[in-house]
N, CA, C and O atoms as CSV, one atom per row, in Angstrom:
chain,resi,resn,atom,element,x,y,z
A,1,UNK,N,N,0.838,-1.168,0.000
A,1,UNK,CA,C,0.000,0.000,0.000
A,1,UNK,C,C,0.888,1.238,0.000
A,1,UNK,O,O,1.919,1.407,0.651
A,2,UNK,N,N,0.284,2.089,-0.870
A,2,UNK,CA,C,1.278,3.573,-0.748
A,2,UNK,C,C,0.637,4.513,-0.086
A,2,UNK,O,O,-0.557,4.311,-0.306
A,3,UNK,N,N,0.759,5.418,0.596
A,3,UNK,CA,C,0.624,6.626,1.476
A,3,UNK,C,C,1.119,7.681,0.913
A,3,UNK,O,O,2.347,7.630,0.974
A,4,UNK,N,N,0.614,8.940,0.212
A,4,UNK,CA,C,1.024,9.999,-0.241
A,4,UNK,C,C,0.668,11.401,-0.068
A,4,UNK,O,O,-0.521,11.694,-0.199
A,5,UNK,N,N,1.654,12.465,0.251
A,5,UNK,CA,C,1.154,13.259,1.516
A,5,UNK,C,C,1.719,14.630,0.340
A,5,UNK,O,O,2.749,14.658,-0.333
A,6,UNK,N,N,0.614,15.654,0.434
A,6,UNK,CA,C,1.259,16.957,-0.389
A,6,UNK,C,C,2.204,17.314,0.431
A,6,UNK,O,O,1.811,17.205,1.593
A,7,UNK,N,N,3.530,17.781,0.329
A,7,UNK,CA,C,4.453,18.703,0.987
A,7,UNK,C,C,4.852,20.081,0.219
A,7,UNK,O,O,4.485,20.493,-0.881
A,8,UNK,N,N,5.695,20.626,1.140
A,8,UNK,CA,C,6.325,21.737,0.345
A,8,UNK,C,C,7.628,21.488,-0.528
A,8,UNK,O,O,8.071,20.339,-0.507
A,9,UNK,N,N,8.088,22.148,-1.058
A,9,UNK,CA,C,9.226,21.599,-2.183
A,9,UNK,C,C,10.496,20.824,-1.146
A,9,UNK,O,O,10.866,19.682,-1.419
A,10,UNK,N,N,11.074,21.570,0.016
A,10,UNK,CA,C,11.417,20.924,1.336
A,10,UNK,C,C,10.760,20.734,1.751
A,10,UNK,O,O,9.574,20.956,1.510
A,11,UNK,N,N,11.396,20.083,2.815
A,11,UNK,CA,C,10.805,19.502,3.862
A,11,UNK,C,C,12.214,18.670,5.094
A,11,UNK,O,O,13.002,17.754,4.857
A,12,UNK,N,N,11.975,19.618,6.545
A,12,UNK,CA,C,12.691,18.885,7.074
A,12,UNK,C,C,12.664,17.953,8.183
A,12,UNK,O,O,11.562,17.638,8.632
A,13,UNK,N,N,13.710,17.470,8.685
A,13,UNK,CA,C,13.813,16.020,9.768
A,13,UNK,C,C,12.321,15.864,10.571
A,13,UNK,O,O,11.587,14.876,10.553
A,14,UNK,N,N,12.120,17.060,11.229
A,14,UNK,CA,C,11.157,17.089,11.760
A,14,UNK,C,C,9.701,16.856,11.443
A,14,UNK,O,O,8.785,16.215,11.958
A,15,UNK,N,N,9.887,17.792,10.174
A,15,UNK,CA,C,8.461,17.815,9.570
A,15,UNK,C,C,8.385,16.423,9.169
A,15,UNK,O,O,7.523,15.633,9.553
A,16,UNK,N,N,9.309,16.179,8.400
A,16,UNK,CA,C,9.573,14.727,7.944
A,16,UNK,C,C,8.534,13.243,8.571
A,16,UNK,O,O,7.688,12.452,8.155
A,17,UNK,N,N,9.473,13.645,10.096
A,17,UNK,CA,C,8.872,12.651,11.189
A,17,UNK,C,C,7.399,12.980,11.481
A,17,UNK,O,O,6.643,12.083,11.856
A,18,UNK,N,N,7.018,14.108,11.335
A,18,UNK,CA,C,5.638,14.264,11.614
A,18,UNK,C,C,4.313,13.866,10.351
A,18,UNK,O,O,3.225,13.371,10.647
A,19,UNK,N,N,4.623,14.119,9.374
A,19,UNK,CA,C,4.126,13.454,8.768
A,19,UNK,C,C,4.108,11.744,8.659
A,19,UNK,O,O,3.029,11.174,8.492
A,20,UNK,N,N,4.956,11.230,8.731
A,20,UNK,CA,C,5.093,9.851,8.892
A,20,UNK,C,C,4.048,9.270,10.313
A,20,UNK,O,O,3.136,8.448,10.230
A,21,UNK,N,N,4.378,9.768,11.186
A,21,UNK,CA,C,3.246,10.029,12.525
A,21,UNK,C,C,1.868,10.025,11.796
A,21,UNK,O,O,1.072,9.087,11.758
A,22,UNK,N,N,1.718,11.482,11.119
A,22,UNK,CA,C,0.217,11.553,10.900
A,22,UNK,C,C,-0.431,10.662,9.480
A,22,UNK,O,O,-1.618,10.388,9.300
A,23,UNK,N,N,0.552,10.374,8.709
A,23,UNK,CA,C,0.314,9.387,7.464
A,23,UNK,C,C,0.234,8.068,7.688
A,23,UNK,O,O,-0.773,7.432,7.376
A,24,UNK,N,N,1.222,7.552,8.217
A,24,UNK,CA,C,1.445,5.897,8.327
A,24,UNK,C,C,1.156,5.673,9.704
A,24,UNK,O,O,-0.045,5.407,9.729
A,25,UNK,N,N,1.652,5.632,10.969
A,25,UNK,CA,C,1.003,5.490,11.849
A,25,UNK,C,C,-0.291,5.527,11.966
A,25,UNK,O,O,-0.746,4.691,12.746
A,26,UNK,N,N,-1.276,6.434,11.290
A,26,UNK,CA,C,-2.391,6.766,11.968
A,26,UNK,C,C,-2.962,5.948,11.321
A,26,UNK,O,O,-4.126,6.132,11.679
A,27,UNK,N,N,-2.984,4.851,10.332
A,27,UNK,CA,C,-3.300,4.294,9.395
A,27,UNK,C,C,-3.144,2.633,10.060
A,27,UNK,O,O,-4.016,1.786,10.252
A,28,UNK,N,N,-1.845,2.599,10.273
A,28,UNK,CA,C,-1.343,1.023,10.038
A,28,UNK,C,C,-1.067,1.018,11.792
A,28,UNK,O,O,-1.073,-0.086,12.337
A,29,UNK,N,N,-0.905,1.868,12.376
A,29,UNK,CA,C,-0.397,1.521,13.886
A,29,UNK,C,C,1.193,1.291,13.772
A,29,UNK,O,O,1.892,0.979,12.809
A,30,UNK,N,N,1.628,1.675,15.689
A,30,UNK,CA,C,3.329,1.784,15.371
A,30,UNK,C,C,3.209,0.204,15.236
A,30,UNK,O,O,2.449,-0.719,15.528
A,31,UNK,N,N,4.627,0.501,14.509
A,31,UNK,CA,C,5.439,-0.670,13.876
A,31,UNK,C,C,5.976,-1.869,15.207
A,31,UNK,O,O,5.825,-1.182,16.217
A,32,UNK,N,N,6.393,-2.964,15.580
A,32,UNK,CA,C,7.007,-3.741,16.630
A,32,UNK,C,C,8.476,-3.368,16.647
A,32,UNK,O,O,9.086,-3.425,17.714
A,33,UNK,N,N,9.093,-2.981,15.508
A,33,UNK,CA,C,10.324,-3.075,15.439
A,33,UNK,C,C,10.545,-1.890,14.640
A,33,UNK,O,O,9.537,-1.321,14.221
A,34,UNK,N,N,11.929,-1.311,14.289
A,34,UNK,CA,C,12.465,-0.184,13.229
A,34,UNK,C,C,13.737,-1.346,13.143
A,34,UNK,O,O,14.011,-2.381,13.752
A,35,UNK,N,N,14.322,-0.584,12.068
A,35,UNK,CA,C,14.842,-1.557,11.385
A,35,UNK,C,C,15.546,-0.250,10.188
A,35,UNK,O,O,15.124,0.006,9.060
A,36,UNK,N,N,16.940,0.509,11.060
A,36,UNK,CA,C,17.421,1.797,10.512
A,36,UNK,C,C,19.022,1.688,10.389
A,36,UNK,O,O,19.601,0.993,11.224
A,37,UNK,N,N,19.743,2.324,9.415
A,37,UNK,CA,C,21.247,2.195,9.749
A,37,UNK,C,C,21.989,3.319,10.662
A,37,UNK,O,O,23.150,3.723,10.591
A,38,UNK,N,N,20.785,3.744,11.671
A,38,UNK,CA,C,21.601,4.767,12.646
A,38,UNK,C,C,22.194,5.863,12.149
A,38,UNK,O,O,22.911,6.568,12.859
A,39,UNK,N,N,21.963,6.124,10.883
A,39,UNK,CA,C,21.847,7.570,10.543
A,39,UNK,C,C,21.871,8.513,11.397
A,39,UNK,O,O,20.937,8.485,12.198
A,40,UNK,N,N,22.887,9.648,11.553
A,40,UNK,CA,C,22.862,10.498,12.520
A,40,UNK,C,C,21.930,11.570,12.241
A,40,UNK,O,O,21.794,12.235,13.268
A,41,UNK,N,N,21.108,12.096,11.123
A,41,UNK,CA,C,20.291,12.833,10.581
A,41,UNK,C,C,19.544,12.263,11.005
A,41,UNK,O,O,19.207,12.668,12.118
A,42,UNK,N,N,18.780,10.985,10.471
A,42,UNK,CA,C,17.847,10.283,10.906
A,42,UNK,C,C,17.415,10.202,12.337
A,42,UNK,O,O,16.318,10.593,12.734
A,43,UNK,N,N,18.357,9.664,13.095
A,43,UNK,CA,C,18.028,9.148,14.400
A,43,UNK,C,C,17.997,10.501,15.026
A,43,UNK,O,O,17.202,10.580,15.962
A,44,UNK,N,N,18.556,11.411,14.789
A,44,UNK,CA,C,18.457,13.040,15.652
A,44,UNK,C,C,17.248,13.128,15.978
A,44,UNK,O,O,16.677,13.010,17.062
A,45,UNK,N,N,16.810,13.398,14.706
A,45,UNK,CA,C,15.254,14.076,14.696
A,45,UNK,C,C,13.878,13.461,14.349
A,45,UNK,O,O,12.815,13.934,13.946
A,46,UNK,N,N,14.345,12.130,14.685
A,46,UNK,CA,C,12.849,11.111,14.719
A,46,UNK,C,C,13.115,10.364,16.150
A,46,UNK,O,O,12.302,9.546,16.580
């Protein structure tokens, strides 16, 4: 299934994570597991 969300031309870490919150979460429920390569961008700001 795809999930597709209007944004602005950016978009950052934060906003990022918040949409994912209000798109996929609110939809499918949190996940049991993540499953990330520890990205220091990533993991900062989610």
């Amino acid at each position: 299934m795809m999930r597709l969300a209007a944004v602005r031309k950016s978009v950052t870490a934060p906003q990022a994570a918040q949409l994912f919150v209000d798109n996929v979460f609110r939809h499918h429920g949190l996940p049991e597991a993540f499953v990330s390569d520890r990205d220091p961008r990533f993991v900062s700001h989610f």
